[in-house]
C-alpha positions as CSV (number, residue, x, y, z in Angstrom):
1,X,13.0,-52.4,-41.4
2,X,9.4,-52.5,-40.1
3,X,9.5,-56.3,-39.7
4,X,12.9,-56.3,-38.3
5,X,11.4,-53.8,-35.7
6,X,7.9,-55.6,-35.2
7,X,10.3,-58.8,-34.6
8,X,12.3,-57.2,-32.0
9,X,9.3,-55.8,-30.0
10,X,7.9,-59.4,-30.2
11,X,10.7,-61.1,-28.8
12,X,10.7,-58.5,-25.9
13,X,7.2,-59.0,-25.3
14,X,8.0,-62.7,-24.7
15,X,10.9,-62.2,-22.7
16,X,8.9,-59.7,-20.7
17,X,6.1,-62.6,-20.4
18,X,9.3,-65.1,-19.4
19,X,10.0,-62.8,-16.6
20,X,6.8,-62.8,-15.2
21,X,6.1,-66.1,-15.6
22,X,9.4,-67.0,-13.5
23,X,8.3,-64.5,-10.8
24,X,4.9,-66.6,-10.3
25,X,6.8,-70.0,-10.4
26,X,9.2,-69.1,-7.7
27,X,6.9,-67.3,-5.6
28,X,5.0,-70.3,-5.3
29,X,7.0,-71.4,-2.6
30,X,9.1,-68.2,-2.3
31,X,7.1,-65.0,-0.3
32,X,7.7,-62.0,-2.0
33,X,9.5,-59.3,-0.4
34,X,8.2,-56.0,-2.6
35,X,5.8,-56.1,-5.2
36,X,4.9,-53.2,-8.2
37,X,2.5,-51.5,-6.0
38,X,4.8,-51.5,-2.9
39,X,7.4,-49.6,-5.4
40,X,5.3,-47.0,-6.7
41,X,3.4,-45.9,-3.3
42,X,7.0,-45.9,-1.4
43,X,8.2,-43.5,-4.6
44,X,5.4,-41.2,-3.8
45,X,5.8,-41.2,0.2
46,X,9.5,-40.6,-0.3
47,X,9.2,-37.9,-2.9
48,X,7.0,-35.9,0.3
49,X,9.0,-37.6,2.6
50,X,12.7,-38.5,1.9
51,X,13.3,-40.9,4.9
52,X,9.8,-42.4,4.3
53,X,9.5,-46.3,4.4
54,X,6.3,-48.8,4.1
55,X,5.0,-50.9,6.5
56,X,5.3,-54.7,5.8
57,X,6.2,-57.8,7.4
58,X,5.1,-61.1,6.1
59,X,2.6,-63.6,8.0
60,X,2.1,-67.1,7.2
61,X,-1.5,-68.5,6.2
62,X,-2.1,-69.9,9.3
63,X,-1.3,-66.9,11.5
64,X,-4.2,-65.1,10.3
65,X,-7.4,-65.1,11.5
66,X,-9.9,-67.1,9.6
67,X,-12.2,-64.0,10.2
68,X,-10.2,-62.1,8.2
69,X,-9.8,-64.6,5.2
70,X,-13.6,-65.2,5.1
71,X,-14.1,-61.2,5.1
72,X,-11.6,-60.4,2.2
73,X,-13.5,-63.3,0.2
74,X,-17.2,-62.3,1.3
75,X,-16.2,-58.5,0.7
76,X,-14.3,-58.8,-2.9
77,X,-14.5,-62.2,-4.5
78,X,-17.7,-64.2,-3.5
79,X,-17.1,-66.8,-5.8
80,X,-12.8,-67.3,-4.8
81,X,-13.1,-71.0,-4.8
82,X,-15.8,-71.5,-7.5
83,X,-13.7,-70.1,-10.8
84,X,-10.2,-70.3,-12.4
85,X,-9.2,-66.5,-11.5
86,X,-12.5,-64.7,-13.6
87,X,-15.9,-64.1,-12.6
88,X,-17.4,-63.6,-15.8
89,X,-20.8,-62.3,-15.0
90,X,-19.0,-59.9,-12.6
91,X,-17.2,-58.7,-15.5
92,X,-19.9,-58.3,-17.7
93,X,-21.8,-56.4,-15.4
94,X,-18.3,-54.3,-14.5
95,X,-18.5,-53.7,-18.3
96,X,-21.8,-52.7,-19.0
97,X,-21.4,-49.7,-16.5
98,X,-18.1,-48.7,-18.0
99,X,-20.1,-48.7,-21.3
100,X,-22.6,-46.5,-19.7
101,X,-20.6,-44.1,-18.0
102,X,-17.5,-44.4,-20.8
103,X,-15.2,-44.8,-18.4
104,X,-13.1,-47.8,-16.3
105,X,-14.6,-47.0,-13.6
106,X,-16.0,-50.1,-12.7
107,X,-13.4,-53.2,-12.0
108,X,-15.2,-56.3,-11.4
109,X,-11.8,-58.1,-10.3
110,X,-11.4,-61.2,-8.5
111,X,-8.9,-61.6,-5.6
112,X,-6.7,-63.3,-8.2
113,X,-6.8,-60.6,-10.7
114,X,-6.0,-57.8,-8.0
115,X,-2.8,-59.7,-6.8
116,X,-1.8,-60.2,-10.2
117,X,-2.3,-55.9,-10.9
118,X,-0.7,-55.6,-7.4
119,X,2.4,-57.7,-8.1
120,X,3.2,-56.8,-11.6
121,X,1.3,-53.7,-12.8
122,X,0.5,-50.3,-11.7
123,X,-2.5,-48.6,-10.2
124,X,-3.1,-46.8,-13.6
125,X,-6.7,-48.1,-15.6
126,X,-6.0,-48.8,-19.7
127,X,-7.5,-52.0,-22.0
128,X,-4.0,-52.8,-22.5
129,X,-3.3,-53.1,-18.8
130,X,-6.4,-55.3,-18.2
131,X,-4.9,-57.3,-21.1
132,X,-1.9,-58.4,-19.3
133,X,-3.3,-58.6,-15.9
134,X,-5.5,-61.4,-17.7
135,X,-2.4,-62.8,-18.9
136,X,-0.7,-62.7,-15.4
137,X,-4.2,-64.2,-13.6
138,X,-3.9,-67.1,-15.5
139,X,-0.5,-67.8,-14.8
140,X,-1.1,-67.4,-11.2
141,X,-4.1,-69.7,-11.3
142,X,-1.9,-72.2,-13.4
143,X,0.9,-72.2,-11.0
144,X,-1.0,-71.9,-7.4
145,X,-3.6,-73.3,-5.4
146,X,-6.6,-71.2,-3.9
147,X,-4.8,-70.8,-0.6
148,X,-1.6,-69.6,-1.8
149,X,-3.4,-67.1,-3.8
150,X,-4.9,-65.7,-0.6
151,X,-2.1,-66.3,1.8
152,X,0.1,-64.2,-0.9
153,X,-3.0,-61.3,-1.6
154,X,-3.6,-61.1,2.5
155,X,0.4,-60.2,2.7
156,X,1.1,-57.4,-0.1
157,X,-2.3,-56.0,-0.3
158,X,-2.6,-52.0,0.4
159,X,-4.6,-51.3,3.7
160,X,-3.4,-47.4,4.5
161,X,-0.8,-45.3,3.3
162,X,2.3,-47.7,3.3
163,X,0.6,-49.7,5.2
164,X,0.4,-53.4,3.1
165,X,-0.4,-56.6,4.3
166,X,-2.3,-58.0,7.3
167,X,0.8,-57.9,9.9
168,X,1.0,-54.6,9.3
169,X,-3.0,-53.6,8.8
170,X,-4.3,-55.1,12.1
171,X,-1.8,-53.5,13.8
172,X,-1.8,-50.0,12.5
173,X,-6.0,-50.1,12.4
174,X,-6.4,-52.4,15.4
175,X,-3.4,-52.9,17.6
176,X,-3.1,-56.3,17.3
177,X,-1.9,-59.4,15.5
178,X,-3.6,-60.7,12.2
179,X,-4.6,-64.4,14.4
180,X,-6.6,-62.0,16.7
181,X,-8.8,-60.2,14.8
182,X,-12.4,-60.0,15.7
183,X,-15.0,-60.8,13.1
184,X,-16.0,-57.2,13.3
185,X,-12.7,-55.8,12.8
186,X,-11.8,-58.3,9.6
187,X,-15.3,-56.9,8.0
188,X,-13.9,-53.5,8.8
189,X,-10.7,-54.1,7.2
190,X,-12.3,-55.7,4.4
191,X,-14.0,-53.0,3.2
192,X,-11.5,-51.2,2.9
193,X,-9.6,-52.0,-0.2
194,X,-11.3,-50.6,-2.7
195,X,-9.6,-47.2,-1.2
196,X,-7.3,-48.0,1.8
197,X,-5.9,-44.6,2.0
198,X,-8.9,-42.7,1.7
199,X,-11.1,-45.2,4.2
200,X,-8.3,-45.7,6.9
201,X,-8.9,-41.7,7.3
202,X,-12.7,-42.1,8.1
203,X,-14.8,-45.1,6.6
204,X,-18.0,-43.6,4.7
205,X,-21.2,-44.4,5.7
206,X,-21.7,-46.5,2.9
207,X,-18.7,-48.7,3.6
208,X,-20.2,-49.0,7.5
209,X,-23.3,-50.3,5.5
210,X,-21.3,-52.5,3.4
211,X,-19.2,-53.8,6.8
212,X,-22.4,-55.1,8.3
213,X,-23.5,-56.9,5.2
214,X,-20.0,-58.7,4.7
215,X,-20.3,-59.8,8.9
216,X,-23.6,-60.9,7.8
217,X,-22.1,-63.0,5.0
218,X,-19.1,-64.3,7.4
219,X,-20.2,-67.3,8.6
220,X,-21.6,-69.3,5.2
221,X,-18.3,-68.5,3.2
222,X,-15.5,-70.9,2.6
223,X,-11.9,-70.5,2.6
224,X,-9.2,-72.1,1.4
C-alpha cells in the first residue's frame, strides 16, 4: 500500500514537472498572458475589492528602454549574462546570513530564478519551494536565451499593487511609455522590486542610496 501510494505521488510529481516544462517550451515564442503571481495578488485585491483588476499589457523587447534593461540587471543580477541561471557566490553568501539569522530572509536570486518563482510558484519562502524554483531555472535557462529571459521578467514582474510589467510600471510611476524612460527613472524603478508595493508608496532612503549606485553602474553593464 505504501509503495503503491509513494508510486502514485511520483508519477504526479512528474506529470506536475511535464506541465511546467511545456509551459517554458511554449512560452518561448508564446508571451504569457497571467502568471502565478499575477493570480495570487489579483485574489487578494479582489477579496478587498470585488471589481478589482491588475494592470498589464505586454511590450516587446525592443520597445523598452535600454535604460531600463541595464538598471534591472545592474540592480538584481550583475552577473545576467555571465552564468547558466545561478550565481553561486551570491547564494552562498544569501545562505550564510540565513544561517546567521535562522531565517530565509536573505534571497540571493538571479533574474532567472525570480521569473521562474514569479511564473510558477508563490511568494511564500520554504527549502522545498527553492527546490523547485531550481528545477524551473534550469528549464528556463535550457529552453531560452538571455534576452528572452529578460524580455519575459521586464513584462510579468510586480512594480506596485497590480501593477506588473514595464507598460504598465512606467506609466503608473512615470507617465510614460517603457522606450522613454530616463536613466534616472529605470534606476528608480529598479530598485524597486525587492518590495514594489511597499516602495511605490514612498522609496526609503536607503533605496534612494541604492538608486544612485545602480545609475552609477548603468553605463558599463551589458544587456542582452
Amino acid at each position: 500500500m505504501v509503495k503503491r501510494v509513494l508510486g502514485w505521488a511520483f508519477l504526479l510529481l512528474i506529470l506536475y514537472q511535464l506541465w511546467i516544462l511545456s509551459h517554458v517550451v511554449w512560452w518561448k515564442w508564446n508571451n504569457p498572458t497571467d502568471t502565478s503571481f499575477m493570480s495570487i495578488r489579483l485574489q487578494e485585491m479582489q477579496e478587498r475589492y470585488p471589481d478589482a483588476r491588475l494592470q498589464y499589457e505586454w511590450v516587446d523587447y525592443g520597445n523598452i528602454s535600454p535604460n531600463l534593461k541595464r538598471a534591472v540587471i545592474a540592480a538584481e543580477d550583475g552577473k545576467f549574462l555571465m552564468h547558466n541561471g545561478f550565481d553561486w557566490e551570491g547564494m552562498r553568501n544569501a545562505m550564510e546570513k540565513n544561517l546567521k539569522r535562522d531565517s530565509l530572509s536573505a534571497g540571493g536570486s538571479t533574474i532567472s530564478q525570480q521569473l521562474a518563482k514569479n511564473l510558477f510558484l508563490s511568494p511564500t519562502k520554504s527549502y522545498l519551494r527553492k527546490l523547485q524554483e531550481a528545477l524551473i531555472t534550469v528549464m528556463i535557462e535550457v529552453c531560452w536565451d538571455k534576452r528572452r529571459i529578460l524580455e519575459v521578467y521586464l513584462n510579468v514582474v510586480e512594480w506596485g499593487d497590480g501593477v506588473f510589467g514595464a507598460q504598465a510600471a512606467a506609466q503608473r510611476h512615470f507617465r510614460v511609455a517603457p522606450a522613454r524612460l530616463s536613466a534616472a527613472q529605470a534606476a528608480r524603478m529598479a530598485v524597486m522590486l525587492p518590495n514594489p508595493r511597499k516602495y511605490e508608496r514612498r522609496l526609503p532612503a536607503h533605496a534612494a542610496r541604492y538608486a544612485n549606485q545602480v545609475l552609477r553602474r548603468m553605463p558599463a553593464t551589458r544587456i542582452p
